[in-house]
Each structure stands twice: as structure tokens, then as C-alpha cells.
C-alpha positions as CSV (number, residue, x, y, z in Angstrom):
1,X,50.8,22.4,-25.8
2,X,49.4,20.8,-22.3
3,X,47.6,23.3,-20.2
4,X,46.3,22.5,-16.8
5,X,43.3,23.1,-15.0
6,X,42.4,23.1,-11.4
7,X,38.9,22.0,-10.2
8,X,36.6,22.8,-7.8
9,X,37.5,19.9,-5.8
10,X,41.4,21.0,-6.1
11,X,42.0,18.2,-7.9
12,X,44.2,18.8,-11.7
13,X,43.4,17.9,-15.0
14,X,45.7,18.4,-18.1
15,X,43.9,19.3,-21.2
16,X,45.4,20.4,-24.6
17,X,44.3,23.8,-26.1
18,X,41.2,23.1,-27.9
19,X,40.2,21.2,-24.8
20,X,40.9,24.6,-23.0
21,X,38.5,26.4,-25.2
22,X,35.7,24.3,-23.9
23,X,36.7,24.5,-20.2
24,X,33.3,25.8,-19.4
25,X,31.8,21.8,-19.4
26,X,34.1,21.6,-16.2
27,X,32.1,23.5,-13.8
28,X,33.4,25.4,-11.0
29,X,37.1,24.7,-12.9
30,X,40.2,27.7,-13.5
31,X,42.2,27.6,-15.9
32,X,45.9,27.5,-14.6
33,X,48.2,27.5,-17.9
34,X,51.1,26.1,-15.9
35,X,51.8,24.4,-12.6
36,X,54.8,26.3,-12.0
37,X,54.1,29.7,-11.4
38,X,54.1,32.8,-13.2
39,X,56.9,35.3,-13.5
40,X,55.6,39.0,-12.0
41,X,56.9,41.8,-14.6
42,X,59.2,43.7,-12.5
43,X,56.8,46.6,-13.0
44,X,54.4,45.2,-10.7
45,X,57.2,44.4,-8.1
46,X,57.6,46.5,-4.9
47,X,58.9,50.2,-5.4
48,X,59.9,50.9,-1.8
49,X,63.3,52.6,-1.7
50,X,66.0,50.9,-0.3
51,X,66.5,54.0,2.3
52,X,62.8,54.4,3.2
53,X,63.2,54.9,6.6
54,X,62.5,52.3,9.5
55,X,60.1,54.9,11.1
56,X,58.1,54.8,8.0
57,X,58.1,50.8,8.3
58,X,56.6,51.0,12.1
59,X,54.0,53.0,10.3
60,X,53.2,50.9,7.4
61,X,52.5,48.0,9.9
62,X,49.7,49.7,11.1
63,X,47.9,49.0,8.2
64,X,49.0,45.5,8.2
65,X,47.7,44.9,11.8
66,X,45.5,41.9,10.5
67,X,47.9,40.4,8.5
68,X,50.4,40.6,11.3
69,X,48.0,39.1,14.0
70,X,47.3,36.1,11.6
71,X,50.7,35.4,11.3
72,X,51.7,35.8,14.6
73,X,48.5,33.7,16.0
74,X,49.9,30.4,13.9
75,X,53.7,31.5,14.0
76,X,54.3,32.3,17.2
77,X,51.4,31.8,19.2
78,X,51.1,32.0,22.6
79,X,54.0,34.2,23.0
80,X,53.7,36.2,20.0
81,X,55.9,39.5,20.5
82,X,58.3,37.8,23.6
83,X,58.2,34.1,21.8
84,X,61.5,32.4,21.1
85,X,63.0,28.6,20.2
86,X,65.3,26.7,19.8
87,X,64.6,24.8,17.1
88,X,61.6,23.0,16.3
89,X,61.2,21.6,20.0
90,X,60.1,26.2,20.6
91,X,61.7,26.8,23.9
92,X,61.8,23.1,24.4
93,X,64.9,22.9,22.7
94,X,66.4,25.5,24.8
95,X,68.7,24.8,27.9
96,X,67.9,26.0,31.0
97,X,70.2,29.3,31.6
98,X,68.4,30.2,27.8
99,X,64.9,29.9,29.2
100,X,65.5,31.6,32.7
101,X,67.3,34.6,30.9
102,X,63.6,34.9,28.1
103,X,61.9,34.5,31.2
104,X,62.8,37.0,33.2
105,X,64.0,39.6,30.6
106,X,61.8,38.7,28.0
107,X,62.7,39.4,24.1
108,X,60.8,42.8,23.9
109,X,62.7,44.0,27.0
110,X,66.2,43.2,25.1
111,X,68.4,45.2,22.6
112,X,68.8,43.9,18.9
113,X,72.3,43.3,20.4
114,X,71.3,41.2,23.2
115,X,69.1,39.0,21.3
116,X,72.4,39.0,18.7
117,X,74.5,38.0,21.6
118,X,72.2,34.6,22.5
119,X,71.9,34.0,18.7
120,X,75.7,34.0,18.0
121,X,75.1,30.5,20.8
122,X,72.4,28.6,19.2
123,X,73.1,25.7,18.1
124,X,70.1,22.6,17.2
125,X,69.1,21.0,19.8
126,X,69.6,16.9,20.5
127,X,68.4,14.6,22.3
128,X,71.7,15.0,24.3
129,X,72.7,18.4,23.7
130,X,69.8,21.8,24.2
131,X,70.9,24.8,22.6
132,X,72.9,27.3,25.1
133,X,71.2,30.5,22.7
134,X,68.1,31.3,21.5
135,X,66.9,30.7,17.5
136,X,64.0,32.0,16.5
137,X,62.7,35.2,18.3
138,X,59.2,37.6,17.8
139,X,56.1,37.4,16.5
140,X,57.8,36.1,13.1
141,X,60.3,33.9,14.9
142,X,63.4,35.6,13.3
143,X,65.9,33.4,12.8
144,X,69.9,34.2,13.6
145,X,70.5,34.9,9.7
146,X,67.8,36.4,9.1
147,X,68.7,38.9,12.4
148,X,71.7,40.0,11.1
149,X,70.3,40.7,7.4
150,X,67.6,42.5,8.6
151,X,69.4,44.7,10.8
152,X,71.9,45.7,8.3
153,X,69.3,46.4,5.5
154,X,67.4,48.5,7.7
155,X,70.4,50.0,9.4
156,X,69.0,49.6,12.8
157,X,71.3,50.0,15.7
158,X,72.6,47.4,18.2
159,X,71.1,49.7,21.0
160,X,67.3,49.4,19.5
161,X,64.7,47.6,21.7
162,X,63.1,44.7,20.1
163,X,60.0,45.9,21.4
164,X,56.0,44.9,19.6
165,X,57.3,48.2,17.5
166,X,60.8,47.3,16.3
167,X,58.9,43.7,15.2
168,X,56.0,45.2,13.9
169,X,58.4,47.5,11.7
170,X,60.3,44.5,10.3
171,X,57.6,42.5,9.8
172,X,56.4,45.4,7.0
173,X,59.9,45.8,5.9
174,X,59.8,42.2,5.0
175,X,56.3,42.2,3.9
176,X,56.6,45.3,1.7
177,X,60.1,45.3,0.6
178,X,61.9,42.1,1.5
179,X,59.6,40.5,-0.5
180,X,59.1,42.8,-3.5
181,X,56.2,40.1,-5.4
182,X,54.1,40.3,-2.4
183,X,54.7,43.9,-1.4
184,X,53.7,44.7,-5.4
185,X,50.7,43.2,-4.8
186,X,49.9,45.3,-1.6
187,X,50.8,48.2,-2.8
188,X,48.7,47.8,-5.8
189,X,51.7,47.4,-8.3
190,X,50.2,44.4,-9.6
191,X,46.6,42.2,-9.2
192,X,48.2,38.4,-9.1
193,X,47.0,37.6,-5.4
194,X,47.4,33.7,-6.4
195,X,51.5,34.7,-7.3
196,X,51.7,36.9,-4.6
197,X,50.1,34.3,-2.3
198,X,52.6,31.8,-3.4
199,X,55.6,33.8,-2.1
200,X,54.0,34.4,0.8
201,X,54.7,30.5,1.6
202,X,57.9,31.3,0.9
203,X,58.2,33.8,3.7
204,X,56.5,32.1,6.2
205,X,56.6,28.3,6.5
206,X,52.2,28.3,8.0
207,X,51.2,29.5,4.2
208,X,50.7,26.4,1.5
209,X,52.1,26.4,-1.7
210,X,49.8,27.8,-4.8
211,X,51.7,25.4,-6.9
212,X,52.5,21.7,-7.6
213,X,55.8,21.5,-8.9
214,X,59.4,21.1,-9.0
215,X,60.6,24.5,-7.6
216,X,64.0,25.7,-5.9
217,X,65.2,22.0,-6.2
218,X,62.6,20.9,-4.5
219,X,59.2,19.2,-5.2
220,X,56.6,21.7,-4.1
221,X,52.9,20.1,-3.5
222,X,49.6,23.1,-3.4
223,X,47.8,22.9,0.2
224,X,50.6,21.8,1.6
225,X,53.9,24.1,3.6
226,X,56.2,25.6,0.7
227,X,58.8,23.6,3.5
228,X,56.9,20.5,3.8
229,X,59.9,18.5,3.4
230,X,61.8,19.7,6.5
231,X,58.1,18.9,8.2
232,X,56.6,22.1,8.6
233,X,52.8,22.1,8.0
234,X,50.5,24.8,6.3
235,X,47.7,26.5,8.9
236,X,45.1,27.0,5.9
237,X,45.1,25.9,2.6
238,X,45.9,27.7,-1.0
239,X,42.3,29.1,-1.4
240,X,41.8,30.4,1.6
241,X,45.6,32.0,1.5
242,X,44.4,34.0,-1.5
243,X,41.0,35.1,0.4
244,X,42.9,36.5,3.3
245,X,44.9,38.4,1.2
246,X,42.5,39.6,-0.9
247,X,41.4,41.0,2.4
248,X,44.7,42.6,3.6
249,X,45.6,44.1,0.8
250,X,42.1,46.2,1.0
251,X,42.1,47.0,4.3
252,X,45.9,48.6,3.5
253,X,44.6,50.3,0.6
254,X,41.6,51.6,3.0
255,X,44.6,52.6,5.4
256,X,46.9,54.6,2.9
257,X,43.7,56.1,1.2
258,X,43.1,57.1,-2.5
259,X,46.2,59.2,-3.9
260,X,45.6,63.0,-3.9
261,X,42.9,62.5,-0.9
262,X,43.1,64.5,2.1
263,X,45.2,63.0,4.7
264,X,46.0,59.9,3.0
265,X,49.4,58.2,4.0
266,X,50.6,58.0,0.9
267,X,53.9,60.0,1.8
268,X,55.2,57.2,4.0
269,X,56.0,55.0,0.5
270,X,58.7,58.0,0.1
271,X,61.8,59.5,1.6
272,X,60.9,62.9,2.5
């Protein structure tokens, strides 16, 4: 059996097993087993119930704050909670009735419904032809599809405001339960940051691949956008990925506090 190792200048090198026993001679190296990556045991996956309810989530995201400011500075930056686009031109792609209508009642000002209602137009943009509805809205750009999952798993009305609460309350629904690997790892369920840190590319198009491989049909290169192929391009690389992580998921741990600890928010993981 091949094994693969990764060095310190990010660069791979295969090796068979008794060259892995000596892996020490390549300094600064990690051993990686395979390129593809590992499969999470489902008891290290997210435990959130599927009815925890959406005021917990808003609550939750408090302790994400970081992570949600990262992603929002290279997602959706400079409009963060009241961005929206159509297509990858941002608002660009948008006609004109679509940008005076954000502009003056911005997305945080509108119902789920009335974002719906624009949505239920788009269409992508051409050189000829701008979109007469809005695509992606909110700090995490939230597609039309992705709208209309999210508001049925979450069983939010069409009445809600998508206000900086509403998007900050997704955006841990998704982190923490949409996405069981990566909420497993937050929650403590399991310790593979690099795995978790892989399906975080997969969430969020500014994350780089962990991986070099042929994954979900596609060829998947590490450092570079899990959706390099349909040109989107990662903000940091792999390593660094796994750092920040690292670093939100114990500044969540510091936010929920130790189990059985006085005042610790452990009770918002449960339906009371």
C-alpha cells in the first residue's frame, strides 16, 4: 500500500509503508494516509435535533461571532448583512428596478417572503440580459434554493424579517446542523479539524480544499476553492483554514462553558 505525505512546503510525496515508518527523515512532514478524505464515524457527527428551535439558533451564533465576521468579511463584504447579487457580476448583474428596490428597502428591512418574491425572478445575468430578481442575499449570500430549504427546515415564517438576527440564526443552523461534520467538530463530537475544515469548503466557496483529489465528480486541488472549476477562488489557504478553526471552535466551547458549570449554555443544544 501507497501512503502519502504532505511537506512542509505543501508539496506531496507518496511513500510505501516501511518508507512511512521512517517519515521522521522528512522534516516538518505529516503523514496523510490518503488524499481523499476520511470518513467522520457518525458518532462524531452533529447531534442537534432536527426541532431545536430557531431561537436557540440566534443564540448559538453568538458564540460564532468570529467565525461569522470572517465569513462575511470575504463573502459578502462591503454589504455584509443587506448584500445581494445577481450572479457573479454581485449587484452588477442586477437590472436596475432590482437595485433601486435593495437600495432603498434594503434586505434586512424585507420579509423572508419578499426576498422569496425577487428570488422566484432571478435569472443569470448576460451580457444582454440583467436579472429582473435578486440571487444571492445576506452575509452568506443565500442563494434562491438554498432560501427555500432553509426556511422549510427551520420552519420560519414568510412574515420573518431577514434582519442581522434571522441571518445570524441560519448561519448557525447551517454551521451546526446543516453541516453535521463541521458542526461535530464544534460541538466537540469529534477532533478532525483538517475533515471538518474540508467541508467547510464545501459550504462556502472562500474556504480551500484540504484535499487533492477526485471528489463529487470533480477534480478537487488543496489551497485552492472546493468550486474552483466554476472560478471561484479560496481567501486563505488549507493551513490556515484549519488554524482559524482551531480557534472558533474554542472560543464556542469558552462560550457554552464546561458541562455541569454554573450558567453555561449548554441547554440551548436541547429542546426544552
Amino acid at each position: 500500500m501507497q501512503r502519502y505525505i504532505r511537506t512542509h512546503d505543501e508539496t506531496f510525496l507518496t511513500i510505501t509503508d516501511e518508507e512511512a515508518d521512517k517519515s521522521s527523515k522528512f522534516q516538518g512532514a505529516e503523514l496523510m494516509g490518503e488524499k481523499t478524505p476520511p470518513t467522520v464515524p457518525e458518532t462524531g457527527l452533529s447531534s442537534l435535533s432536527d426541532d431545536l428551535p430557531f431561537e436557540n439558533y440566534i443564540e448559538l451564533a453568538k458564540g460564532l461571532n468570529n467565525m461569522i465576521n470572517f465569513i462575511g468579511q470575504n463573502l459578502s463584504s462591503p454589504g455584509l448583512y443587506d448584500y445581494y447579487r445577481c450572479g457573479n457580476a454581485g449587484p452588477g448583474g442586477c437590472a436596475e428596478d432590482v437595485k433601486n428596490e435593495f437600495s432603498a428597502n434594503k434586505p434586512t428591512t424585507k420579509t423572508i417572503k419578499e426576498i422569496k418574491d425577487s428570488q422566484a425572478k432571478y435569472q443569470v445575468p448576460t451580457a444582454d440580459m440583467l436579472s429582473i430578481g435578486v440571487g444571492g442575499v445576506g452575509i452568506f449570500s443565500i442563494s434562491p434554493t438554498a432560501m427555500k430549504e432553509l426556511q422549510s427546515s427551520l420552519k420560519l415564517g414568510d412574515t420573518i424579517k431577514f434582519d442581522k438576527a434571522t441571518q445570524d440564526g441560519i448561519g448557525a443552523y447551517i454551521i451546526l446542523k446543516r453541516n453535521a461534520t463541521l458542526g461535530g467538530y464544534l460541538l466537540g463530537s469529534h477532533t478532525d479539524v483538517e475533515t471538518a475544515a474540508h467541508e467547510l469548503a464545501k459550504q462556502w466557496s472562500i474556504f480551500p480544499s484540504q484535499y487533492t483529489g477526485q471528489m463529487d465528480g470533480e477534480y478537487k486541488e488543496r489551497n485552492k476553492s472546493y468550486y474552483a472549476l466554476s472560478g471561484k477562488q479560496a481567501k486563505i489557504n488549507a493551513k490556515q483554514t484549519v488554524k482559524y478553526l482551531e480557534s472558533w471552535q474554542k472560543s464556542f466551547q469558552q462560550f457554552l462553558g464546561k458541562p455541569g458549570e454554573p450558567g453555561n449554555r449548554r441547554t440551548l443544544l436541547k429542546k426544552s
